[in-house]
FILUM-810877 format. One line per field, with one value per atom (N, C-alpha, C): x, y, z; atom name. Coordinates in Angstrom, 2 decimals, padded with zeros to 5 digits, m for minus. Layout:
x = c(X	...)
y = c(Y	...)
z = c(Z	...)
a = c(CA	...)
//
This chain:
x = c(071.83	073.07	074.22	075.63	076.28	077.13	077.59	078.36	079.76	080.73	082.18	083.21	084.03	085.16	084.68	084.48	084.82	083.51	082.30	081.15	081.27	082.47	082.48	083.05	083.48	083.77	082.77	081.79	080.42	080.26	080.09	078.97	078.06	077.38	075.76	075.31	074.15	073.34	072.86	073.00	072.44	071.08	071.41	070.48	070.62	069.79	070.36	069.49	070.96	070.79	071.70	070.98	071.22	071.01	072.08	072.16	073.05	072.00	072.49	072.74	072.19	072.02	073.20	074.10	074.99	074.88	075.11	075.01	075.66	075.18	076.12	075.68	075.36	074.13	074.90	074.50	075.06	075.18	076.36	076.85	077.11	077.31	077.75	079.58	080.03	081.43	081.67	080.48	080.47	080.40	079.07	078.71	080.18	081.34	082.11	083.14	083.27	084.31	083.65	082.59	082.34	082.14	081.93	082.58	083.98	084.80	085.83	086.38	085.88	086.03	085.27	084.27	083.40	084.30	084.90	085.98	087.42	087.78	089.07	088.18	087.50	087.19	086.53	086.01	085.77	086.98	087.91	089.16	089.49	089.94	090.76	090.35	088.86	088.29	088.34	087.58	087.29	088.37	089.25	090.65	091.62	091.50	092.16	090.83	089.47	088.88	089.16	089.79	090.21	091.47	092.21	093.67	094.97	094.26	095.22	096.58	097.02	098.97	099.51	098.80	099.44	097.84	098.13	097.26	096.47	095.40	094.71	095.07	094.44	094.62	094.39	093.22	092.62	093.57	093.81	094.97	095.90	096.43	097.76	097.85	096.92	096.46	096.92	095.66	095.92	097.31	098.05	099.55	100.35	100.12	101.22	101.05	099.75	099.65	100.68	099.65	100.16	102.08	102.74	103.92	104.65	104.15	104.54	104.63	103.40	103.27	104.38	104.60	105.29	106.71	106.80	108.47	108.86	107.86	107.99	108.23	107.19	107.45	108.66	109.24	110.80	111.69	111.75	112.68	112.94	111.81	111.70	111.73	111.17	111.06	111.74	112.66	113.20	112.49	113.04	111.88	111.42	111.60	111.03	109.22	109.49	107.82	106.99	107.38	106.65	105.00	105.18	104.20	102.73	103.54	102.46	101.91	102.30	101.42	100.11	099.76	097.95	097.43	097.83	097.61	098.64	099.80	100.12	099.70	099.18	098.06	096.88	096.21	094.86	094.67	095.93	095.94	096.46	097.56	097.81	096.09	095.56	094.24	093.54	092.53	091.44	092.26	093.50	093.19	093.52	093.95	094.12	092.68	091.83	090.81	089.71	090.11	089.30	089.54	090.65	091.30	091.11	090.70	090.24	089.05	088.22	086.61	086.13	087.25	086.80	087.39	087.68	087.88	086.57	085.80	084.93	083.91	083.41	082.90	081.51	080.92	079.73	079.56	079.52	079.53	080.44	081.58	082.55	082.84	083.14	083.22	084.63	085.76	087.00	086.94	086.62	086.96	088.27	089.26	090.07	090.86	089.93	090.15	089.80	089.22	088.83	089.86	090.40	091.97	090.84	089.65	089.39	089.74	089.87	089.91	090.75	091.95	093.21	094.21	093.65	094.01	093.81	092.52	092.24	093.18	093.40	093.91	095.66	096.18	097.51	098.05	096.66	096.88	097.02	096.09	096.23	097.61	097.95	099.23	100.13	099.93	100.85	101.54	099.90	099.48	100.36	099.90	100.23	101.38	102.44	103.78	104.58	103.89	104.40	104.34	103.50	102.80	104.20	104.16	104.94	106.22	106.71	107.99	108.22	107.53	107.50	107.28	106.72	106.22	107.57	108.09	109.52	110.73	111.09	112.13	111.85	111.00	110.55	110.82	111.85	111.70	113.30	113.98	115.14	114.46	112.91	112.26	112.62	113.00	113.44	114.88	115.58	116.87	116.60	115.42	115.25	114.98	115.21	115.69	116.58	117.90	119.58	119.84	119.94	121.14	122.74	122.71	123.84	125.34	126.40	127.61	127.37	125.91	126.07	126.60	127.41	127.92	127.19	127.51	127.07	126.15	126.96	126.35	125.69	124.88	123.89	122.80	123.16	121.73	120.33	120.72	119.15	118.29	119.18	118.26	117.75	118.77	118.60	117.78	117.39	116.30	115.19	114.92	113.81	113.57	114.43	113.73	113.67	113.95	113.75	112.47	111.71	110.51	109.18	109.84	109.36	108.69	109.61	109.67	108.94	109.32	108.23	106.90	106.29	104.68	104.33	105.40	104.17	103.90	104.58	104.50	102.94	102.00	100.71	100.03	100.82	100.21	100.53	102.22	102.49	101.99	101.63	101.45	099.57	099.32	097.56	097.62	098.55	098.13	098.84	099.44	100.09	099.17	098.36	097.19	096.14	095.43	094.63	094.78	096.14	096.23	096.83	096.59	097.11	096.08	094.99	093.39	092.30	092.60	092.05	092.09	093.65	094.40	094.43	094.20	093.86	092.64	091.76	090.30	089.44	090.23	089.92	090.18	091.68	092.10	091.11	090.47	090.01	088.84	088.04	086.97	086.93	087.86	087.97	088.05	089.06	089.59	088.43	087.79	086.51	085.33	085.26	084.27	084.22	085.71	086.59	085.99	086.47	086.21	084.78	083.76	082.18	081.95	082.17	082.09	082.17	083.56	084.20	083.25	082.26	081.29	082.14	081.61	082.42	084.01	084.44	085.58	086.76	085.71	087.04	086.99	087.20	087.75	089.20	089.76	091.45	091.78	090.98	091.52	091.35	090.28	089.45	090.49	091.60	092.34	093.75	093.58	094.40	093.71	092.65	091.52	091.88	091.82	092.38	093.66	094.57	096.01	095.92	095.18	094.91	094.59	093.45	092.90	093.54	094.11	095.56	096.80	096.88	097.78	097.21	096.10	094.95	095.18	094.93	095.14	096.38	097.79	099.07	098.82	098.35	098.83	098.23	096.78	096.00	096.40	096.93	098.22	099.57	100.13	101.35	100.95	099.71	099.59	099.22	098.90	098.75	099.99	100.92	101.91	103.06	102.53	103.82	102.98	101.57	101.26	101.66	101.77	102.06	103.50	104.15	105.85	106.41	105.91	105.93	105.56	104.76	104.14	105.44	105.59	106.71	107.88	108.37	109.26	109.22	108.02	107.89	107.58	107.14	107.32	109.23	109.90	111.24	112.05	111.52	112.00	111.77	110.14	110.12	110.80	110.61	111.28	112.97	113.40	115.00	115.61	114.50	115.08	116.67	115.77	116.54	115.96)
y = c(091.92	092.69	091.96	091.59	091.14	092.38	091.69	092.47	091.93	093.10	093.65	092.90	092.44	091.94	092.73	094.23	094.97	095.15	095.01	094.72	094.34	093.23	092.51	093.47	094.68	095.38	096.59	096.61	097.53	097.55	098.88	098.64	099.30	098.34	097.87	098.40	099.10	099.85	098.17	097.87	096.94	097.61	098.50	099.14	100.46	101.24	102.84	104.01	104.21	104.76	106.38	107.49	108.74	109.30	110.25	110.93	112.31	113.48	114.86	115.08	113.93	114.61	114.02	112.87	112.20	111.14	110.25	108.78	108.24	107.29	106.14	104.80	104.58	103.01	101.93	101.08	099.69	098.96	098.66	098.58	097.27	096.21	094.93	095.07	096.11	096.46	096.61	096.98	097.15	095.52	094.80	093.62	092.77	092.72	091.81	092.57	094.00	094.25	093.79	093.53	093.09	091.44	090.65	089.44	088.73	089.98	089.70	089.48	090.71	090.86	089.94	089.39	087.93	086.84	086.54	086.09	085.49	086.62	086.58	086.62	086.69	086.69	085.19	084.39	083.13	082.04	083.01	081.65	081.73	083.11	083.37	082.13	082.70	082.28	080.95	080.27	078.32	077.80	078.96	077.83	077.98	078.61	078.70	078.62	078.09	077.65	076.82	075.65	074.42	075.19	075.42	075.84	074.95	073.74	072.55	072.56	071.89	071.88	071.12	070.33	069.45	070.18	071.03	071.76	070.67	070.85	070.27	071.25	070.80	071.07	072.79	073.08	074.68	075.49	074.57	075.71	075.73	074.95	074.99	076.03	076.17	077.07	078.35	078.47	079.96	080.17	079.44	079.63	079.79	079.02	079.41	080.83	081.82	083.19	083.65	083.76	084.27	084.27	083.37	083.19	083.82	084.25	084.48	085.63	086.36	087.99	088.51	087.67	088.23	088.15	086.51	086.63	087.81	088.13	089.35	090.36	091.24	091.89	092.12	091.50	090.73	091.46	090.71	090.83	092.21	092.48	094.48	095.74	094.83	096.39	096.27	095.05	094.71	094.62	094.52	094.30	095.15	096.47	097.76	097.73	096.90	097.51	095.99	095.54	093.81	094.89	095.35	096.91	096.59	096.61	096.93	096.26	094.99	093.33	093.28	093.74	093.34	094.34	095.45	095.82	095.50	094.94	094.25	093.37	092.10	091.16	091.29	092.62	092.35	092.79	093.82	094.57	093.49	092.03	091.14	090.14	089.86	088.99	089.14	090.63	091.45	091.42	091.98	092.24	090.10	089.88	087.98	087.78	087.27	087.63	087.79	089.15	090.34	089.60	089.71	088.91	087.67	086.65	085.23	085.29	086.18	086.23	086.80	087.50	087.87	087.10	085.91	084.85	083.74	083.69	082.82	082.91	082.05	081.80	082.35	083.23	084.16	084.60	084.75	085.54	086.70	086.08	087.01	088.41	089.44	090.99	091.06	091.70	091.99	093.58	093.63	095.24	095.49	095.18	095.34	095.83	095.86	095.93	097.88	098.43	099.66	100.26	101.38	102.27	103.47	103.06	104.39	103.25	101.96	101.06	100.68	100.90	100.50	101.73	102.67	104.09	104.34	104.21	104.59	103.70	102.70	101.65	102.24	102.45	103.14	104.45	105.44	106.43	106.88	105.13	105.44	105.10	104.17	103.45	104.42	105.27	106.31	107.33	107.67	108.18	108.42	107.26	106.79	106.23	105.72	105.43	106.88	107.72	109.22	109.94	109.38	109.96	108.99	108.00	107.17	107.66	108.12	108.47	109.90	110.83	111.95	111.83	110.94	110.94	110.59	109.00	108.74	109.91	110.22	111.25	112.85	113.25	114.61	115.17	116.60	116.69	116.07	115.42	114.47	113.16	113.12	112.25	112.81	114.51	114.51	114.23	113.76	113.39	112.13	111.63	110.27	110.59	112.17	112.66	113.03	112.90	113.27	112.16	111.70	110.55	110.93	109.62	109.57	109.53	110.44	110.30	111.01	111.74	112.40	113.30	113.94	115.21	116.53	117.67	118.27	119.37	119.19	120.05	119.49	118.04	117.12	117.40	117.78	117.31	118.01	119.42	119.73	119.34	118.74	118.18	116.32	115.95	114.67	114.84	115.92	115.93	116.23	116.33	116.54	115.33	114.87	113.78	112.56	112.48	111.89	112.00	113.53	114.04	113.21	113.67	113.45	111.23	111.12	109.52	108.89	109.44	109.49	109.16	110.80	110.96	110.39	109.88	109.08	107.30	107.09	105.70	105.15	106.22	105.62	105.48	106.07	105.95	104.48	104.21	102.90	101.73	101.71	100.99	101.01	101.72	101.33	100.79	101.64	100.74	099.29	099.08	097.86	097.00	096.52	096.16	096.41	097.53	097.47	097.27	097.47	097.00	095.88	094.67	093.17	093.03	093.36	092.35	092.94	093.92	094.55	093.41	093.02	092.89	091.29	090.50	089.17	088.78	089.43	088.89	089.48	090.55	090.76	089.59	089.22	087.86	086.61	086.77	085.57	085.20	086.76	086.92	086.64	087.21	087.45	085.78	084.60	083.96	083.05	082.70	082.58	082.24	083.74	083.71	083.04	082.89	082.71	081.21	080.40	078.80	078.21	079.36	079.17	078.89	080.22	080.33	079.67	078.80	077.30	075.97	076.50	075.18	073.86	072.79	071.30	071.24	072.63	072.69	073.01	073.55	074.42	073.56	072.18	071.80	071.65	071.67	071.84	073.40	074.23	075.57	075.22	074.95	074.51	074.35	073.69	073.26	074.68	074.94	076.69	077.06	077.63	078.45	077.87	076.36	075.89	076.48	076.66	076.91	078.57	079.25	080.81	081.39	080.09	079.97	080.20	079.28	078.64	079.77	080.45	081.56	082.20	082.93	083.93	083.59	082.38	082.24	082.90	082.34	082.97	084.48	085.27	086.34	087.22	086.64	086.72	086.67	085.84	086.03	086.49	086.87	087.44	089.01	089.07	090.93	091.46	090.10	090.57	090.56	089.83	089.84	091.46	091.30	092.63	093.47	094.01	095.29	095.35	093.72	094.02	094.15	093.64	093.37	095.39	096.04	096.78	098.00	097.99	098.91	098.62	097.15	096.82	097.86	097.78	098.20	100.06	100.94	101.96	102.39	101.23	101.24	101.20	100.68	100.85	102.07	102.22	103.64	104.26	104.35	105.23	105.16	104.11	103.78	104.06	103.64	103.72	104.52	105.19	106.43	105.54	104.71	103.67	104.05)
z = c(085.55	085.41	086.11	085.13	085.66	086.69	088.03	088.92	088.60	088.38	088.41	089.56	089.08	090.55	091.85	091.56	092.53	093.56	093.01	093.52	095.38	095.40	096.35	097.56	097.51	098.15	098.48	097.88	098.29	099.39	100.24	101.65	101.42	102.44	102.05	103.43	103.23	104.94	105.26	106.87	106.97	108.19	109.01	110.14	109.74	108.74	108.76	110.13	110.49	111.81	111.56	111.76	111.42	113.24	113.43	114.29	114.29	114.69	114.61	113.34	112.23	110.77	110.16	111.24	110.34	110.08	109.11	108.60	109.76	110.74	111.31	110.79	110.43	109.80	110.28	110.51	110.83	109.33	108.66	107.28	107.86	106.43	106.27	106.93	106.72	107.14	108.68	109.37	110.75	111.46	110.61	111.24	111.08	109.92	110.21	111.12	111.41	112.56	113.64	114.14	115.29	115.40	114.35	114.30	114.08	114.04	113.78	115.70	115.95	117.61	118.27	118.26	118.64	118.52	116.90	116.54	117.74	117.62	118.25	119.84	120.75	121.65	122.12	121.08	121.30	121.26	120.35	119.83	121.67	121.73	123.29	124.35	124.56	125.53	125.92	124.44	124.34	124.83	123.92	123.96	125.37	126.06	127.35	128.63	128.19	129.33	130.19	129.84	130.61	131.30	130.32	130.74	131.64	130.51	131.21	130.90	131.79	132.07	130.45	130.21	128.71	128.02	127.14	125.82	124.97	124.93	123.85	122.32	121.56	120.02	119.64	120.49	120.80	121.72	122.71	123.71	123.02	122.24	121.76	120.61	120.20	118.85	119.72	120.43	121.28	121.97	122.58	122.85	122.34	121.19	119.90	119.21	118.89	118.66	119.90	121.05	121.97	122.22	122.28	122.11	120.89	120.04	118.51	118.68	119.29	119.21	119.92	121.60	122.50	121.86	121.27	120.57	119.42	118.67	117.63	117.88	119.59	120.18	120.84	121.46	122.09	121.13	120.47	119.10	118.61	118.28	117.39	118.23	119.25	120.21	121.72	122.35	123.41	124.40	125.82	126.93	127.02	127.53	127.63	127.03	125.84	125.59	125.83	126.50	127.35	127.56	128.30	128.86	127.36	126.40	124.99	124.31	125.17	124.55	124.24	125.13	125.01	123.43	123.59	122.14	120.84	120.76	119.64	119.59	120.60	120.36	120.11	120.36	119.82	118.42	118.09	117.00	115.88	116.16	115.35	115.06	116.03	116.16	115.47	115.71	115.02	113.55	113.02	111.28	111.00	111.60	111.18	111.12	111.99	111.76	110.49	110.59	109.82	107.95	107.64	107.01	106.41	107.51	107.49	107.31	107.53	107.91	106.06	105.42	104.45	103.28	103.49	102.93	102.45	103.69	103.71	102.24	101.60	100.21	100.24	099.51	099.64	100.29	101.26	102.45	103.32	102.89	103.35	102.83	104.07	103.40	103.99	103.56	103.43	103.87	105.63	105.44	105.92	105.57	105.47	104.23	102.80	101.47	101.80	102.89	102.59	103.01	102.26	103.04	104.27	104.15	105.51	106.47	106.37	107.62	107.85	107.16	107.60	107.92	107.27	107.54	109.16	110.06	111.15	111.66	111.41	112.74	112.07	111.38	110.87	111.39	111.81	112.25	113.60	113.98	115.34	116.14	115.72	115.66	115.73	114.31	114.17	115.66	115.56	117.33	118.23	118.87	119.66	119.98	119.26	119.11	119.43	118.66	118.90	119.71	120.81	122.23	123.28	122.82	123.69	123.70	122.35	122.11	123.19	122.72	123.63	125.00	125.66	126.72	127.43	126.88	127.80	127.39	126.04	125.88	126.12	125.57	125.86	124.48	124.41	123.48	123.00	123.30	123.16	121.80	121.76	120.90	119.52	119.05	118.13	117.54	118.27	118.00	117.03	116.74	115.96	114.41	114.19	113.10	112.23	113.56	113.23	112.58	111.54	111.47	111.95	112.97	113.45	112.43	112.71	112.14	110.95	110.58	109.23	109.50	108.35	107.48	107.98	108.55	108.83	107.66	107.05	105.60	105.18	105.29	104.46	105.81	106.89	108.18	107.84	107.10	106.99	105.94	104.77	103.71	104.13	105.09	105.84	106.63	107.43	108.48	107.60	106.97	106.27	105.58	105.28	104.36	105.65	106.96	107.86	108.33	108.52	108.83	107.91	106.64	105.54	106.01	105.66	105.69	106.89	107.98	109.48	109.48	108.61	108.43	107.41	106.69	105.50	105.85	107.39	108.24	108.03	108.25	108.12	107.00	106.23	104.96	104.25	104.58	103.80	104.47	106.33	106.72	106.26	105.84	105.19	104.24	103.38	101.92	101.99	102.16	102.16	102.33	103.68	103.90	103.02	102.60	102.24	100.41	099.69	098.46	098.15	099.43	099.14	099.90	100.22	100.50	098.93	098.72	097.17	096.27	095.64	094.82	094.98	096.44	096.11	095.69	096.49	096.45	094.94	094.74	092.65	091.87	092.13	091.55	091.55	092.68	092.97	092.44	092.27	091.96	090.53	089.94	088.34	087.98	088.17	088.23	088.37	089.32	089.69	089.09	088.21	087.59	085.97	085.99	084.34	084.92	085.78	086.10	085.83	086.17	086.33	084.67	083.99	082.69	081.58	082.20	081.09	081.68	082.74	082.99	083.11	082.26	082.85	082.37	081.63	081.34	082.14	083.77	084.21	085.31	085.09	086.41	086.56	085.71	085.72	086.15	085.82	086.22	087.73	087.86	089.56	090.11	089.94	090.96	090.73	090.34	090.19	091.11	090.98	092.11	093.61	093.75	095.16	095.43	094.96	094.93	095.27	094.66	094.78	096.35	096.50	097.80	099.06	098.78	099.61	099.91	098.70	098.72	099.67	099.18	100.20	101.40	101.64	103.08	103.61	103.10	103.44	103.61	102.61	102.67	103.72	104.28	105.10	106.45	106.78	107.71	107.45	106.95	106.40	106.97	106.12	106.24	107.34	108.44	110.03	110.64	110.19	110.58	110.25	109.25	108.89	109.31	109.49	109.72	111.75	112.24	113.37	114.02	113.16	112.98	113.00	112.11	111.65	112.75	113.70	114.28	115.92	115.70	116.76	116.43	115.52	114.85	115.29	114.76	115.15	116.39	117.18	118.96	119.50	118.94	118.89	119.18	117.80	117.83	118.63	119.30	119.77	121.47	121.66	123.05	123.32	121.92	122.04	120.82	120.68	119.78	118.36	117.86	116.78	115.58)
a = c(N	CA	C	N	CA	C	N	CA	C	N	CA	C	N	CA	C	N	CA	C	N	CA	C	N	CA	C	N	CA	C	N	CA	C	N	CA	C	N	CA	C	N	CA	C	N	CA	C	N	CA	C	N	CA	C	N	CA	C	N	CA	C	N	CA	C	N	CA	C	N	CA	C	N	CA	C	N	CA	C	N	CA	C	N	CA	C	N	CA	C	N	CA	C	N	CA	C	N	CA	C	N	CA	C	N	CA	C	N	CA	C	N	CA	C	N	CA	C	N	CA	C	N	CA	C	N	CA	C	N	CA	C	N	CA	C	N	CA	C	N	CA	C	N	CA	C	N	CA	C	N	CA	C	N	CA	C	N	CA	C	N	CA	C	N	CA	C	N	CA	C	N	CA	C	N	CA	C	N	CA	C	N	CA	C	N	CA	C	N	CA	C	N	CA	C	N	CA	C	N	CA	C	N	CA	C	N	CA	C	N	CA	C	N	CA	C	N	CA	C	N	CA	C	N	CA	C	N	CA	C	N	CA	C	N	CA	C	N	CA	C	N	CA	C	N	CA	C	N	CA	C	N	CA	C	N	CA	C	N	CA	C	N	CA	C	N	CA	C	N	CA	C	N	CA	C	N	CA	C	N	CA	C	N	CA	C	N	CA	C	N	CA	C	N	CA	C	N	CA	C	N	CA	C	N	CA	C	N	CA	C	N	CA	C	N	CA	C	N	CA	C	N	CA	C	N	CA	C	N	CA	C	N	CA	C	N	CA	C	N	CA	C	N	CA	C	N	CA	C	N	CA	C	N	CA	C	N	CA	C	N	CA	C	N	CA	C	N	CA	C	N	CA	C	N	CA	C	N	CA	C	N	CA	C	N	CA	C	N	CA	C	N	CA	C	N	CA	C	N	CA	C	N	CA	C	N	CA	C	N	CA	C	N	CA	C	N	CA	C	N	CA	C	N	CA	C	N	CA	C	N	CA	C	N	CA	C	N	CA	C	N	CA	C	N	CA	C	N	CA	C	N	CA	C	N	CA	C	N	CA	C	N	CA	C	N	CA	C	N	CA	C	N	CA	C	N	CA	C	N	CA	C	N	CA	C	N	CA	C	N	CA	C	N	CA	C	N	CA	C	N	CA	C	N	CA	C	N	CA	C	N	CA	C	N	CA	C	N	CA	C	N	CA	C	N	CA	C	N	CA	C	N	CA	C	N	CA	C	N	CA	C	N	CA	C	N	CA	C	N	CA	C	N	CA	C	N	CA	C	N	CA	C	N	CA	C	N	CA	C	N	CA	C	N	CA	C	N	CA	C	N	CA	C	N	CA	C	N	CA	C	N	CA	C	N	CA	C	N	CA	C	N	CA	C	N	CA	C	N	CA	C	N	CA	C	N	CA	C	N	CA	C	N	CA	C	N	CA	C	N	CA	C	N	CA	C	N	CA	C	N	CA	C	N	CA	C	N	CA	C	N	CA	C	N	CA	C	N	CA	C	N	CA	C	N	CA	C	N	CA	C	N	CA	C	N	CA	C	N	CA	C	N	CA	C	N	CA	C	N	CA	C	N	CA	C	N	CA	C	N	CA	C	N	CA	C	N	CA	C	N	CA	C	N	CA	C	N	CA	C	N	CA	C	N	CA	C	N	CA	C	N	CA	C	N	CA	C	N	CA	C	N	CA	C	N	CA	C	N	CA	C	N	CA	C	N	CA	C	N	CA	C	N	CA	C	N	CA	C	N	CA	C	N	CA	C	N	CA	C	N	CA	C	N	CA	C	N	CA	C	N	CA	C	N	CA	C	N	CA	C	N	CA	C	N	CA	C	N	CA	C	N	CA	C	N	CA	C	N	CA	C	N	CA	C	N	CA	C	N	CA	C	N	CA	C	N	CA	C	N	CA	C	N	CA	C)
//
């Protein structure tokens, strides 16, 4: 039986483990979140073991993330949230990563293609930005619903559609992610399989498929970038009520 583009997104029980009568199983989806975290915990480590004054090729790798996150952070959300590094860096790392890891040729699982998995890490985000907001303003955090200088006769259909636009933050920040890791790795698959098919014919497509590849990669980082660019952005707000 031939398997479907979509096949490649199945989870698969790898340890089925039931407790109090609920499914927890150790899934092919679990084993790459925790290599994703192995992942990013070996790049860290190797590469700042020496931690010499002039960088080798590995430190320099790792300094240059590190520098990138903090400058992004800088930028979207000002000094005030210096404080929130360690989780916009681990939260940029883990989906780069996650991302890269579901790239790799047979082997690789893309859980990042699932919206329950980009949903949790979206919601938490959501969260927690919203905890922060309240925590420094109080209830002064809803003033990030007034648009400033509006019309008084437009504010309650404007506050609503401000509310409105707010709570659906986790929603766009999931799908986004999770329907540009879907939507490449279908391509790729489909595309892929069209190259296999034309046998000694498809080596000219072959080099399309490299080019596809190549894209993947970009977007693979791109989509760590904006889902972390993005969460800067709603740390903003919440700090400076913007």
């Amino acid at each position: 039986m031939v398997e479907g583009p979509l096949a490649q997104f199945e989870i698969t029980t790898l340890i089925p483990i039931t407790i109090g009568g609920h499914d927890v199983s150790f899934t092919n989806s679990s084993l790459f979140m925790a290599l994703a975290v192995l992942g990013v915990m070996f790049f860290m480590v190797a590469g700042m073991r020496k931690g010499s004054l002039v960088p080798g090729r590995w430190q320099l790798c790792v300094e240059v993330c590190y520098e990138f996150v903090a400058n992004m952070l800088h930028d979207a959300a000002g000094r005030d949230a210096r404080k929130y590094f360690p989780f916009i860096f681990t939260l940029f790392m883990f989906i780069l990563f996650a991302n890269l890891l579901g790239l790799v040729p047979f082997v690789g699982f893309a859980f990042t293609s699932h919206i329950i998995v980009t949903f949790a890490m979206a919601i938490f985000v959501f969260v927690g930005v919203t905890l922060i907001g309240l925590a420094k303003h109080g209830f002064k955090f809803f003033n990030l619903f007034i648009p400033k200088g509006a019309p008084k006769a437009l504010l309650p259909l404007l506050v609503v559609i401000e509310i409105v636009s707010y709570l659906t933050r986790p929603i766009s920040l999931s799908v986004r992610l999770f329907a540009n890791m879907v939507a490449g790795h279908t391509m790729l698959e489909v595309f892929g399989g069209f190259v296999v098919a034309l046998g000694v014919f498809g080596v000219a497509p072959f080099a399309f498929i490299v080019v596809l590849i190549s894209l993947e990669l970009l977007v693979a980082v791109l989509q760590a970038y904006v889902f972390a660019i993005l969460t800067c952005l709603y740390l903003n707000d919440a700090l400076n009520l913007h």
